[in-house]
N, CA, C and O of each residue as an XYZ file, in Angstrom:
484
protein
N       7.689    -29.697     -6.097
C       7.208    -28.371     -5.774
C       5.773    -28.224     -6.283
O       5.300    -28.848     -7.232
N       5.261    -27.487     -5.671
C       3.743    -27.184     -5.666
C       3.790    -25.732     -6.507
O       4.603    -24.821     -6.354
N       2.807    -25.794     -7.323
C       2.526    -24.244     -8.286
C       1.329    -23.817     -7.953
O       0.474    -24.611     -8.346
N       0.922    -22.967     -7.435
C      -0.223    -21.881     -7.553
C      -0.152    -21.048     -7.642
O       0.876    -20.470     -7.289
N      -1.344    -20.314     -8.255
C      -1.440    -19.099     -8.577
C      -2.473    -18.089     -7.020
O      -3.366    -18.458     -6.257
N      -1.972    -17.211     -7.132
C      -2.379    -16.456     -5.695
C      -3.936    -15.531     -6.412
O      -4.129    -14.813     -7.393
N      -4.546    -15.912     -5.594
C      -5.919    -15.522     -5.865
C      -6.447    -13.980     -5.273
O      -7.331    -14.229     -4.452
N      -6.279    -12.749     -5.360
C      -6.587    -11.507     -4.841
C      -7.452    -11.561     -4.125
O      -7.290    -11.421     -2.913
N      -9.218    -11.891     -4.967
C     -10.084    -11.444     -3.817
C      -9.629    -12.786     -2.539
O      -9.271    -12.343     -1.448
N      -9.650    -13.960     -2.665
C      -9.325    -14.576     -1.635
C      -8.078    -14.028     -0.609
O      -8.491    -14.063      0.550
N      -7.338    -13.766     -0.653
C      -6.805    -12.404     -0.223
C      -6.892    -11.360      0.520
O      -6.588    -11.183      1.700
N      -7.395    -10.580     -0.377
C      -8.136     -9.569      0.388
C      -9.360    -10.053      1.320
O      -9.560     -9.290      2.265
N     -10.185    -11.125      1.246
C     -10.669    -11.884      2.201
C     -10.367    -12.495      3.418
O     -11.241    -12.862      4.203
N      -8.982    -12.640      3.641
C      -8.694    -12.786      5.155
C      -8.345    -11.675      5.801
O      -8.487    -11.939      6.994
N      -7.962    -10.565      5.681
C      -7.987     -9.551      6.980
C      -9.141     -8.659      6.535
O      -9.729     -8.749      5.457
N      -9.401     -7.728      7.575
C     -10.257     -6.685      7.784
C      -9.940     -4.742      7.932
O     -10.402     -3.624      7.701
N      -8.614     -5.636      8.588
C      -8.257     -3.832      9.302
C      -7.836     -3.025      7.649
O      -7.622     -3.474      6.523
N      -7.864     -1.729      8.215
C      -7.436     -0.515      7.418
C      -5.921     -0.146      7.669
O      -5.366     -0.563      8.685
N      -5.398      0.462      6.952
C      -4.093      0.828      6.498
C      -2.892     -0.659      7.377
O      -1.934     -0.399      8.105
N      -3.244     -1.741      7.091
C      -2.041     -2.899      7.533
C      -1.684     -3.879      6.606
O      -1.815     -5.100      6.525
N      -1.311     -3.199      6.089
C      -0.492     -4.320      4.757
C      -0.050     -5.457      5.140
O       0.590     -5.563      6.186
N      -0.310     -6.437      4.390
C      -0.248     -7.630      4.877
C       0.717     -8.352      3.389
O       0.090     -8.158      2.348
N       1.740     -8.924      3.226
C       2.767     -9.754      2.569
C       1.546    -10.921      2.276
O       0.634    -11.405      2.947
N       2.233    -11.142      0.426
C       1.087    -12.023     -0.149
C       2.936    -12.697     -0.893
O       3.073    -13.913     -1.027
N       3.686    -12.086     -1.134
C       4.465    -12.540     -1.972
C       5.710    -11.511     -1.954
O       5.643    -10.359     -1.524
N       6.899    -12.150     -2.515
C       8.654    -11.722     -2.365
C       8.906    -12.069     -3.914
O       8.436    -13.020     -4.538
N       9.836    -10.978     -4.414
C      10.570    -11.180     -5.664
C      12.150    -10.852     -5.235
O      12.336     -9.638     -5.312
N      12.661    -11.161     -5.052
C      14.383    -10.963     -4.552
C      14.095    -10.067     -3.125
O      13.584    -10.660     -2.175
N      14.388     -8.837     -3.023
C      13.880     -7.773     -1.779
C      13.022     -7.373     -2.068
O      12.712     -6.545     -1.211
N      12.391     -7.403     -2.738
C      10.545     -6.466     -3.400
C       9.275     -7.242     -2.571
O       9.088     -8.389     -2.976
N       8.427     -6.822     -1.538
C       7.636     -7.461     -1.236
C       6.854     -6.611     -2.306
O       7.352     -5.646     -2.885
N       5.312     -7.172     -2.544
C       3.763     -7.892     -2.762
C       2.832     -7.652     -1.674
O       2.224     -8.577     -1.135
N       2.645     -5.863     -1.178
C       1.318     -6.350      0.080
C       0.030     -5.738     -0.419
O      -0.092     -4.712     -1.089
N      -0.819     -6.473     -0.016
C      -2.252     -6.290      0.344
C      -2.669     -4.904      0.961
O      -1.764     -4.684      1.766
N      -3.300     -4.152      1.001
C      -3.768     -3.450      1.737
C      -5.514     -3.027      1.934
O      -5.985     -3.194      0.809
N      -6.532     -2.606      2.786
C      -7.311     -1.685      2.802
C      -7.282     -0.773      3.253
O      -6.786     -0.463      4.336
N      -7.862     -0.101      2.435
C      -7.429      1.519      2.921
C      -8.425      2.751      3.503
O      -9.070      2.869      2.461
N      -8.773      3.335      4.025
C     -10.134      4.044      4.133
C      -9.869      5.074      4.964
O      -9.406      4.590      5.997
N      -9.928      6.272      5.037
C      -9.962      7.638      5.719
C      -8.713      8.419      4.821
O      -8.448      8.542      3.625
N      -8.271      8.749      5.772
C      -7.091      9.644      5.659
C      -5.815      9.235      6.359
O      -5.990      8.942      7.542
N      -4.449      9.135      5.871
C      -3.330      8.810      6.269
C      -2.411      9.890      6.705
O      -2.670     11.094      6.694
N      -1.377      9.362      7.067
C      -0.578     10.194      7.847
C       0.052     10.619      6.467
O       0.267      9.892      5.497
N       0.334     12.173      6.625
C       1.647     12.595      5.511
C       3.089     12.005      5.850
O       3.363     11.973      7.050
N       4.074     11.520      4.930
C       4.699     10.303      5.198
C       5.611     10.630      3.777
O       4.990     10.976      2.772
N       7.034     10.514      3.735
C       8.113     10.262      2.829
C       8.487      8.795      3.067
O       8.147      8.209      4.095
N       9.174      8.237      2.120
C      10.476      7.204      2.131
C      11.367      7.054      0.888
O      11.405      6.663     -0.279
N      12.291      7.806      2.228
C      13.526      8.510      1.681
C      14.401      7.788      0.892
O      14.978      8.350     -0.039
N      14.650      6.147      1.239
C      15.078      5.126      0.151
C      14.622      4.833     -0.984
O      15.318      4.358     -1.881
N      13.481      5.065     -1.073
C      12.791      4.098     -1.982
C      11.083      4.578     -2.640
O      10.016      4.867     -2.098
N      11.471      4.485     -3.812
C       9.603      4.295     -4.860
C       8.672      3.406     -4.033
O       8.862      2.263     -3.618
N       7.785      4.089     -3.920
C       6.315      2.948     -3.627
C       5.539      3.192     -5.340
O       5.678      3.948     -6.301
N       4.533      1.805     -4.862
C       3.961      1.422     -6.277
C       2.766      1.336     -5.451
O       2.675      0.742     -4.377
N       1.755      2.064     -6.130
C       0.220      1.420     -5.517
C      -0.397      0.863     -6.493
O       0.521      0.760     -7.307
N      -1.181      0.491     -6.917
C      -1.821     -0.266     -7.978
C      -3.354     -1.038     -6.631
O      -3.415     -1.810     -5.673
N      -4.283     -0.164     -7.453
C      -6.058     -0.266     -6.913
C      -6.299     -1.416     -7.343
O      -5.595     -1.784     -8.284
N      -7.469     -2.476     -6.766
C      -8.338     -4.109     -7.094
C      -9.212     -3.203     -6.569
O      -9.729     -4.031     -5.818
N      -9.808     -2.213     -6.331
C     -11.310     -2.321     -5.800
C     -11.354     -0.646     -5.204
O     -10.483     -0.164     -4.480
N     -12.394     -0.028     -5.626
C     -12.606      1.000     -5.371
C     -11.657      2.664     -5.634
O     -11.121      2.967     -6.699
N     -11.660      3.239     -4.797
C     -11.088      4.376     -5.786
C      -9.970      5.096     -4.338
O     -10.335      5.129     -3.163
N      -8.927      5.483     -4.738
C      -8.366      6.539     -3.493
C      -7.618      7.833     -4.157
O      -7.910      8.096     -5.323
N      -6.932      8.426     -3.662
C      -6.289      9.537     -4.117
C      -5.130      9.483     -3.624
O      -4.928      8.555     -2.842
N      -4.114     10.345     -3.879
C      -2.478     10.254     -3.084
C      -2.497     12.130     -3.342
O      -2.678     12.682     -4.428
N      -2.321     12.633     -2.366
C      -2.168     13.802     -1.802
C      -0.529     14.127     -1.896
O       0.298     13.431     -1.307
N      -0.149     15.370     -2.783
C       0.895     16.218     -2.407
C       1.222     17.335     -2.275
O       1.031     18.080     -3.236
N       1.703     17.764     -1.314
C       2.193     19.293     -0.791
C       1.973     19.863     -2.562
O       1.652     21.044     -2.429
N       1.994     19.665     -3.510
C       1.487     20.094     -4.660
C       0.719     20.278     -5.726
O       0.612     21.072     -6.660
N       0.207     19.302     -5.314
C      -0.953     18.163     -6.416
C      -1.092     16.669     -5.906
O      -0.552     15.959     -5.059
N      -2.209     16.544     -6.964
C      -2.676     15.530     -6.355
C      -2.758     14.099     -7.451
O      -2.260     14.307     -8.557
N      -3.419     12.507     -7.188
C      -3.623     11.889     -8.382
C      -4.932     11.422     -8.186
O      -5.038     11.451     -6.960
N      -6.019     10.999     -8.652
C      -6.901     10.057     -8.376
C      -6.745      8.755     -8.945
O      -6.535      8.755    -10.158
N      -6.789      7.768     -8.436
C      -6.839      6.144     -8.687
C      -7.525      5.431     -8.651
O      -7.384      4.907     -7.545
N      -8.690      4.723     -9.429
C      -9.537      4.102     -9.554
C      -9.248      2.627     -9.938
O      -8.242      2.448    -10.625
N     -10.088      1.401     -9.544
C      -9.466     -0.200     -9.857
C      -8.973     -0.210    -11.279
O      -9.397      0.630    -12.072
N      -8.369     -0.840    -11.525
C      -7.303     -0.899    -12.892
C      -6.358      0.206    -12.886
O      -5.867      0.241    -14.014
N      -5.749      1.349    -11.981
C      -4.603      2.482    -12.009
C      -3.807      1.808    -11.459
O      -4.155      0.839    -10.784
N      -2.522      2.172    -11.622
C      -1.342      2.550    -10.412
C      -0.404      3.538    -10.692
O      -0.045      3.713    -11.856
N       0.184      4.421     -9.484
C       1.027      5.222     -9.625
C       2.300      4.885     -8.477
O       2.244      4.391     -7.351
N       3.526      5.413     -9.345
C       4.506      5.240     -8.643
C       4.654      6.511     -7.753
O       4.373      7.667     -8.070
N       5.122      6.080     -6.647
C       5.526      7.438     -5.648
C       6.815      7.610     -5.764
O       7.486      6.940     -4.980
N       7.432      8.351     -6.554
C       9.241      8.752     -6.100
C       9.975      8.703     -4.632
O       9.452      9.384     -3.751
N      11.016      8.032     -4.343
C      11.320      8.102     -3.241
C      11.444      9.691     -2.945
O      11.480     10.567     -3.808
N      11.516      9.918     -1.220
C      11.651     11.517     -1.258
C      10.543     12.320     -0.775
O      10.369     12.972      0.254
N       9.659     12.026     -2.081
C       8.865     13.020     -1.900
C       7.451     12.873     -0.969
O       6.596     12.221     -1.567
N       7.113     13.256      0.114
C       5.511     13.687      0.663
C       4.990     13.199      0.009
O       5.181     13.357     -1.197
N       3.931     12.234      0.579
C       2.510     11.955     -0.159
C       1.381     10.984      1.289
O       1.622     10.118      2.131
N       0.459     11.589      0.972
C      -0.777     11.654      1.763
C      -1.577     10.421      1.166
O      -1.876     10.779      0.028
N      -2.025      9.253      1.363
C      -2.937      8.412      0.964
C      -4.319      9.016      1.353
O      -4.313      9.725      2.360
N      -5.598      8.829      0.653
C      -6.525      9.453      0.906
C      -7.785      8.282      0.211
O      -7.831      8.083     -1.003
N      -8.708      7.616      1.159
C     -10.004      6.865      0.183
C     -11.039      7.185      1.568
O     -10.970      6.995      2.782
N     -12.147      7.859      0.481
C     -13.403      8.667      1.191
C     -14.163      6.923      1.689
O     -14.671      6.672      2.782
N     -14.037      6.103      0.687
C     -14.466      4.562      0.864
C     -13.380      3.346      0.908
O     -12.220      3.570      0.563
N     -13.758      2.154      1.307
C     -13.075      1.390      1.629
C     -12.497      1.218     -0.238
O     -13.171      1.253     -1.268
N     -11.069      1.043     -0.040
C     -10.225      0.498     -1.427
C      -9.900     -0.380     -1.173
O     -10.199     -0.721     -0.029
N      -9.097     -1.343     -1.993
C      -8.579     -2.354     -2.152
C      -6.953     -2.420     -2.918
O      -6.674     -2.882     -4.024
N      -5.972     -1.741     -1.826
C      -4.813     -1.909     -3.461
C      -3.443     -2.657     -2.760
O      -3.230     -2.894     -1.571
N      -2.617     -2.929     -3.931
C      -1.324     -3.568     -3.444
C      -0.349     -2.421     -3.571
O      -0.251     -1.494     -4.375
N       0.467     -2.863     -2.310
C       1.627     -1.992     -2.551
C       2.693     -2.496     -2.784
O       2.855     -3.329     -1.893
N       3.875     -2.510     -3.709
C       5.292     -2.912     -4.011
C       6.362     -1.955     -3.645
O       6.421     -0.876     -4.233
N       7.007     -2.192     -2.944
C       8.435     -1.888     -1.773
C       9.414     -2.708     -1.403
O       9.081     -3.815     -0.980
N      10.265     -2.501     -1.445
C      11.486     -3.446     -0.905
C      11.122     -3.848      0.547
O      10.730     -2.980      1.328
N      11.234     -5.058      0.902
C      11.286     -5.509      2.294
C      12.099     -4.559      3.311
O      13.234     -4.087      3.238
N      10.879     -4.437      4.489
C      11.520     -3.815      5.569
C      11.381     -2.041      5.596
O      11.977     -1.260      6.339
N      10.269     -1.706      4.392
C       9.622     -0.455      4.230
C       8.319     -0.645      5.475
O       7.420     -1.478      5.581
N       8.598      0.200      6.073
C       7.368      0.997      7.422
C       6.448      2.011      6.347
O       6.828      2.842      5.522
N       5.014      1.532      6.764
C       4.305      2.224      6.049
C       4.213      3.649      6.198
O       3.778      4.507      5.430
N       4.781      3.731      7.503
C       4.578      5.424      7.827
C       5.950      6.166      7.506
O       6.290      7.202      8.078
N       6.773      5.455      6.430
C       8.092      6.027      6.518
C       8.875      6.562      7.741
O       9.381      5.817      8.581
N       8.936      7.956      7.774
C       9.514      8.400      9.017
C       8.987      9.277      9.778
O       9.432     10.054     10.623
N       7.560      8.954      9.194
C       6.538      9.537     10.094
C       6.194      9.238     11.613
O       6.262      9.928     12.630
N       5.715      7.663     11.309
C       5.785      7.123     12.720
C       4.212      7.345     12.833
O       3.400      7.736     11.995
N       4.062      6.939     14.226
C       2.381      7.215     14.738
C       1.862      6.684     14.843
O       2.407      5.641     14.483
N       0.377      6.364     15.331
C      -0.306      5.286     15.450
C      -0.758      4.282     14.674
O      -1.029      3.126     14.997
N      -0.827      4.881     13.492
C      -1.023      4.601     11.687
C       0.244      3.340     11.205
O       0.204      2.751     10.125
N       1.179      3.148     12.132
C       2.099      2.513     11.685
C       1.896      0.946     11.866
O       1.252      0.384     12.752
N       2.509      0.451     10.950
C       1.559     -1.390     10.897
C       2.732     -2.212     11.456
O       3.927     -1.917     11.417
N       2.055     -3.483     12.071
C       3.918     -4.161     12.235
C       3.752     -4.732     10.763
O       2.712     -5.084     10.205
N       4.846     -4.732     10.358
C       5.634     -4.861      9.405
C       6.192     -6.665      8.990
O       6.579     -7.491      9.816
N       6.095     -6.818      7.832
C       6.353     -8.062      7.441
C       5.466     -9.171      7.829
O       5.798    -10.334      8.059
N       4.173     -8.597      7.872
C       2.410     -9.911      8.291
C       2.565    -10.541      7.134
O       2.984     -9.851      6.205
N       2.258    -12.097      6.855
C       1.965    -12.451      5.930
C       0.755    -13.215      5.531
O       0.834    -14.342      6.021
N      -0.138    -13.086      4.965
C      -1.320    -14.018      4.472
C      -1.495    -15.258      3.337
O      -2.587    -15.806      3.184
């Protein structure tokens, strides 16, 4: 067996697009994706399950029907399953998201915003 270690910016160096998470890595059902992020997202629950964002590069916000967080490189916040939340970066970010395999980024939102699911780099 072969050991490496997975390199981020190389990484984040093969795709381009905005909000399409792209699979870097699997821990039992937990994917590891990539993302860039930039504008404004669809408002969006998932009703199963916590998302984890955690920033490499630049800054975004997560929007809720109540409040809000800001996230800058070195943060992450967990999203409770359930609840509304709005992704928001005025500039291009850089963050990973952690979810169980087979999470749609738009939850049950849907829309054009929605990525195919399970890309891997």
């Amino acid at each position: 067996m072969t050991y490496k270690a997975l390199n981020m910016d190389e990484k984040f160096g093969k795709f381009a697009e905005h909000w399409s998470p792209r699979v870097i890595a699997e821990m039992n059902d937990v994917q590891f994706k990539l993302a860039k992020i930039k504008g404004e997202f669809v408002w969006h629950t998932h009703e199963e399950t916590d998302e984890v964002f955690i920033v490499f590069g630049g800054q975004m916000r997560i929007e809720f029907r109540d409040g809000v967080v800001h996230l800058k490189a070195g943060e992450m916040f967990v999203v409770p399953k359930g609840v509304e939340h709005k992704p928001v970066a005025e500039e291009e970010c850089q963050i990973m998201l952690i979810e169980p395999r087979g999470v749609v980024n738009t939850g049950e939102a849907g829309g054009t915003l929605t990525a195919d699911n399970n890309v891997w780099i």
